[in-house]
C-alpha positions in Angstrom: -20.7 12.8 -5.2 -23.8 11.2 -6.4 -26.9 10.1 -4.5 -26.2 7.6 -1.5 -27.4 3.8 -2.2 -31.0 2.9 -1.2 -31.2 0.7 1.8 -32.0 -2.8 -0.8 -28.1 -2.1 -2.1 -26.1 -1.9 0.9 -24.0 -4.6 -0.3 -22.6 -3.7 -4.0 -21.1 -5.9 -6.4 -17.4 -5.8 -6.0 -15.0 -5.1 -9.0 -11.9 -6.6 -9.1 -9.0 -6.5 -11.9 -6.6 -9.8 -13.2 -3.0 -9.0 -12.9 -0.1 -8.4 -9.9 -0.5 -5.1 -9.4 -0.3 -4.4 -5.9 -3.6 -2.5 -5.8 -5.4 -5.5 -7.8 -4.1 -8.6 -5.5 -5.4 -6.2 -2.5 -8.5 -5.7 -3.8 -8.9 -9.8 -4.6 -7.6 -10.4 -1.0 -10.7 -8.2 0.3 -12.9 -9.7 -1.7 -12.3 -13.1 -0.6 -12.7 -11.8 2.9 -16.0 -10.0 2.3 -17.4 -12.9 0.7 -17.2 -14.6 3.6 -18.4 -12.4 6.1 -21.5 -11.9 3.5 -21.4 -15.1 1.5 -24.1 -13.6 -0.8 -21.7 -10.9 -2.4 -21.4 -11.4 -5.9 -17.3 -10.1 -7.0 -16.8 -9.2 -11.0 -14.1 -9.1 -13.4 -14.0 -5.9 -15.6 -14.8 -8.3 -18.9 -18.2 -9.1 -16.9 -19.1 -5.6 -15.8 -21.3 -4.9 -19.2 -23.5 -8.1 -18.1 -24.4 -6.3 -14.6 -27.6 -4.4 -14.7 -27.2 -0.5 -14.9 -28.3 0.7 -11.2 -26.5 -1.9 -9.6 -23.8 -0.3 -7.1 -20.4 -1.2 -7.4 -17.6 -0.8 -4.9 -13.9 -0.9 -7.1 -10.3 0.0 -5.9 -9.1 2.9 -8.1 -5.6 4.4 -8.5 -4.9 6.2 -11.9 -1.9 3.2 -12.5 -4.6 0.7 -12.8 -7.6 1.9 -14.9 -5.4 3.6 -17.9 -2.5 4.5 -20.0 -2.7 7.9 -18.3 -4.5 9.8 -15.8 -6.6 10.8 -18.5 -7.7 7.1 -19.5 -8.3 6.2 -16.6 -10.5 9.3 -15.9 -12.6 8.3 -19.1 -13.1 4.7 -17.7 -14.3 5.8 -14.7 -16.6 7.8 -15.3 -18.1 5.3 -18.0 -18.6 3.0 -14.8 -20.2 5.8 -12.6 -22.8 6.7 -15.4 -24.1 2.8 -15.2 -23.8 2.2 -11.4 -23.6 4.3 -7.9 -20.2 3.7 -7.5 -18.0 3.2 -4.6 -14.2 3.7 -4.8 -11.6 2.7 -2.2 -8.6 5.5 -3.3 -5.0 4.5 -3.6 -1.8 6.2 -4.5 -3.1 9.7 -3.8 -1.7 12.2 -5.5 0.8 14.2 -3.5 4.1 16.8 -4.0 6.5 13.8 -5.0 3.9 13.5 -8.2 6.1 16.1 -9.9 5.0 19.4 -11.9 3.9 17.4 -14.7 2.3 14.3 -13.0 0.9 16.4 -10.1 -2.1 18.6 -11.4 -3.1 15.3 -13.9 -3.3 12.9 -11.4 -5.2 15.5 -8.9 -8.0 15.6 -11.7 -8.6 12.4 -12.2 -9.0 11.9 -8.0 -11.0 14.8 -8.1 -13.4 13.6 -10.7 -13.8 9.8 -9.2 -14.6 11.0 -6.4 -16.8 14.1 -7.6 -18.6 10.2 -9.7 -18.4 8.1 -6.6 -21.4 7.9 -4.1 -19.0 6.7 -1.4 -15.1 7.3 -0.9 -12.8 5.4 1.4 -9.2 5.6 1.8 -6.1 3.3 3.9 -5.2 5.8 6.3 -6.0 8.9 7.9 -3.3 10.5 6.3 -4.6 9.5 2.9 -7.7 11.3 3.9 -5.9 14.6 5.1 -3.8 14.6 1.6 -7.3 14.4 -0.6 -8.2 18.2 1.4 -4.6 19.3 1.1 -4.2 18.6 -2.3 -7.6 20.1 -3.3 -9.2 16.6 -4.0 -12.0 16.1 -2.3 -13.4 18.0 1.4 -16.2 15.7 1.8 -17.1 12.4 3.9 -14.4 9.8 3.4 -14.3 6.4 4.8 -10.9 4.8 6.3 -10.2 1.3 6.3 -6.9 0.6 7.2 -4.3 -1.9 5.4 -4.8 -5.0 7.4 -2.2 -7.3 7.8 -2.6 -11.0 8.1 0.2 -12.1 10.7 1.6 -15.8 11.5 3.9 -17.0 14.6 7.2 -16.8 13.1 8.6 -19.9 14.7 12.7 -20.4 14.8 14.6 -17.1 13.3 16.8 -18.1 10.7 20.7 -16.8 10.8 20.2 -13.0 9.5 21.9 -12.3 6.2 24.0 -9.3 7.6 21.9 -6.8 4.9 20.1 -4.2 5.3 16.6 -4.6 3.3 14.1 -2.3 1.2 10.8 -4.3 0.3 8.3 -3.7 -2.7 8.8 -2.6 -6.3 11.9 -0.4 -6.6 11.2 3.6 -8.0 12.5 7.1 -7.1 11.2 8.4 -3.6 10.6 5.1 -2.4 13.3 5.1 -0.2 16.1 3.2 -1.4 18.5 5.7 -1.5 17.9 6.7 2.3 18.0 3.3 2.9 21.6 3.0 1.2 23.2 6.0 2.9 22.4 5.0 5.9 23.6 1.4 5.5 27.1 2.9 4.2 27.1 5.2 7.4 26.8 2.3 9.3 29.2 0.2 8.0 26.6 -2.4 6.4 28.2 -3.6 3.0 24.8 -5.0 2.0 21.4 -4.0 0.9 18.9 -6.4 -0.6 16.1 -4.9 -2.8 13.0 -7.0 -2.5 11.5 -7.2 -5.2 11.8 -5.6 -8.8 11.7 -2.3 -10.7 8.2 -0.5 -11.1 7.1 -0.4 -14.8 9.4 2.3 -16.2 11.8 2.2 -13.9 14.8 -0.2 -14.6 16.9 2.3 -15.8 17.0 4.4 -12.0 17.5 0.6 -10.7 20.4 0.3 -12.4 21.8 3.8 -11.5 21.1 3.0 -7.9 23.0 -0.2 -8.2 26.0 1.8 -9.6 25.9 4.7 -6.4 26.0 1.5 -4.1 28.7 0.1 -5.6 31.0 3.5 -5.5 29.8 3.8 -1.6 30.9 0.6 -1.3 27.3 -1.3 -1.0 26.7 -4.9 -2.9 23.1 -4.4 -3.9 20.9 -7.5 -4.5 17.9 -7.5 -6.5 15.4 -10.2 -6.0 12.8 -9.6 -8.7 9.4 -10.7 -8.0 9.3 -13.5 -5.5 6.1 -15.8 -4.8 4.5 -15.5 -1.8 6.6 -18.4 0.1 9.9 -17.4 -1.4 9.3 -13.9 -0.3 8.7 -14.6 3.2 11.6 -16.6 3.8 13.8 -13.3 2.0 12.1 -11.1 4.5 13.2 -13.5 7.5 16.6 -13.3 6.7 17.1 -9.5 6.3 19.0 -8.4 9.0 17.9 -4.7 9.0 14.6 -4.2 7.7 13.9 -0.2 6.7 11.1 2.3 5.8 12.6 5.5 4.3 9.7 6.9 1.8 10.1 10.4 0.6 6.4 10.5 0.4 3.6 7.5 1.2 -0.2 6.8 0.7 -0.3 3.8 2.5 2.4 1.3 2.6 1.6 -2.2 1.7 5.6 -2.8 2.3 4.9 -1.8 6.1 2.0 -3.9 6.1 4.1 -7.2 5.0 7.2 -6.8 7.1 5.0 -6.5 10.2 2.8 -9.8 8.8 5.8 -11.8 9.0 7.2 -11.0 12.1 9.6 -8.2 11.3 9.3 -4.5 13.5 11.1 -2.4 10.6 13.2 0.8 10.9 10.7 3.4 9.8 11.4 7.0 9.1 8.7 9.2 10.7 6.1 10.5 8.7 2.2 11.4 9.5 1.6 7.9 8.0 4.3 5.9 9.7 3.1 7.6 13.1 -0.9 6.6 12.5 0.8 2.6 12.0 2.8 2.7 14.9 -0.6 3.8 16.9 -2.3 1.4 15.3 0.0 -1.6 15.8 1.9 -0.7 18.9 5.5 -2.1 19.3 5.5 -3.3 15.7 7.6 -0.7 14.4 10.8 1.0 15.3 10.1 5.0 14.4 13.4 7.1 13.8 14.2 10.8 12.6 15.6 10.5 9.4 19.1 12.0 10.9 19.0 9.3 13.1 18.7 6.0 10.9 22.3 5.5 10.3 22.6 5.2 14.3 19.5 2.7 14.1 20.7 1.0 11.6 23.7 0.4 13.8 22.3 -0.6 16.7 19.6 -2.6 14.7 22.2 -5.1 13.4 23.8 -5.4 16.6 21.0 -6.1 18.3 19.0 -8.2 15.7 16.3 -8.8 18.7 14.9 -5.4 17.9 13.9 -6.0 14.7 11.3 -8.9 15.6 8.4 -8.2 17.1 6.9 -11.2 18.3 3.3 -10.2 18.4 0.3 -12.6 17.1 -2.5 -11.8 15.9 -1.5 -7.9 14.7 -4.1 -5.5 15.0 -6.5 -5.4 12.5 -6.3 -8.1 10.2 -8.3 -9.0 6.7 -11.3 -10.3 9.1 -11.5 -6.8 10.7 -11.4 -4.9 6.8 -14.1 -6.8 5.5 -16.5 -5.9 8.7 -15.3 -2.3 8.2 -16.3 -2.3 4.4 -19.7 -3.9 5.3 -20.7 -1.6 7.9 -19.6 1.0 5.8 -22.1 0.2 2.7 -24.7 -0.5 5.3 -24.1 3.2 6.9 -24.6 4.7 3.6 -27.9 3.4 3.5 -28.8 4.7 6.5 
């Protein structure tokens, strides 16, 4: 890590990138926020980075996914930034065992060299933050700013579609499959996938649809849904589950709790640090035990609402975090 900001720069120009990645619409929603809790912000698109003035710090969101082809790319692209600006990087996706052999030890070395370039690092979780030293990453300071999540009052429940329901892009690990069994176990005949298949992936969402089918599952596939289409899908899920293999930080956990839903979560360190952050917004279950949840879940449809507004730590409460953040690295 690079020398900290001076004390004139504790607010740095804020990169975001076009497109509907998750990682980029979070980064836009923060932005937004931070602009007005410090109106004076100025927030860049990567085709106006060249016209900034080398020196000028620069917080960006980074995952490998984003910036590059390949971990290797995106390494290059980096670093190109860091050698013009300090540069601060709020990590996502951190790399982690469900990476595979191949993926794994590229992916740590492009985390390791953002944030051996970086002159600040922040993650969305404690966990995230814990993974960086396990994985060999990165041992020193790091920042956490949780998700937020941005809740309404739900109003009148509509009638639940008797489903059970996975949100977010659809890819190995994420937790479909747990999701399935233990809808079959529990005699659920439906499972709705909301949203699409991850880039490269369409091929295991079509396998997944034929293993539902021979267990006796209908599966329904949304694709990508607008922001108001998506909300009323989520409302109607009878049984709303968690079930990653492995998780950074969940944006899918984030947006059931934002509209109203308290989701069956399989515990994990992650899942556990949500829960504490958010009490009574989500229902935590041993793996062993989600069938039985499931069960009781759509029996008792109650329990899957949790009828609490405003949720903890919204977009209001990120942006203040981020500022005080750059302000204590000037100090």
């Amino acid at each position: 890590m690079t020398a900290s900001m001076s004390e004139a720069d504790a607010t740095p120009v804020i990169l975001v990138q076009p497109g509907t990645h998750g990682v980029a619409v979070y980064a836009r929603e923060i932005a937004v926020e931070v602009r007005r809790a410090s109106p004076g912000t100025r927030v860049v698109t990567p085709d106006a980075i060249a016209e900034l003035v080398p020196g000028i710090p620069v917080h960006a969101h980074v995952t490998d996914r984003l910036w590059g082809a390949s971990p290797e790319e995106a390494t290059e692209r980096v670093r190109e930034l860091a050698r013009r600006h300090p540069l601060l990087v709020t990590l996502h996706d951190v790399p982690q065992s469900s990476d595979g052999p191949r993926n794994l030890p590229r992916r740590r070395a492009f985390y390791r060299a953002v944030t051996e370039a970086a002159v600040g690092v922040a993650v969305n979780s404690a966990h995230e933050r814990s993974l960086l030293r396990e994985e060999g990453v990165w041992t020193g300071p790091v920042e956490v700013v949780p998700l937020p999540v941005e809740s309404s009052p739900v109003g009148e429940r509509p009638v639940p579609d008797a489903s059970v329901g996975v949100l977010g892009y659809f890819y190995p690990g994420k937790g479909h499959d747990e999701a399935l069994a233990a809808a079959a176990e529990a005699g659920l005949n439906r499972l709705t996938v909301l949203g699409r298949a991850s880039d490269g992936h369409a091929d295991d969402l079509s396998a997944f649809v034929g293993r539902a089918a021979a267990a006796g599952v209908a599966v329904e596939v949304t694709g990508w849904l607008d922001e108001a289409d998506m909300a009323s899908r989520v409302r109607r899920i009878a049984v709303p589950v968690i079930a990653h293999r492995h998780v950074s930080a969940s944006g899918s956990l984030a947006s059931w709790i934002g509209w109203g839903r308290r989701p069956l979560a399989v515990r994990n360190r992650y899942v556990d640090e949500m829960a504490a952050l958010r009490p009574g917004t989500v229902s935590t279950v041993d793996e062993a035990g989600l069938a039985d949840a499931v069960a009781s879940a759509q029996a008792t449809g109650d329990s899957t609402w949790h009828g609490i507004h405003p949720v903890p730590f919204g977009r209001t409460d990120a942006a203040r975090a981020y500022l005080d953040w750059w302000g204590a690295l000037t100090a």
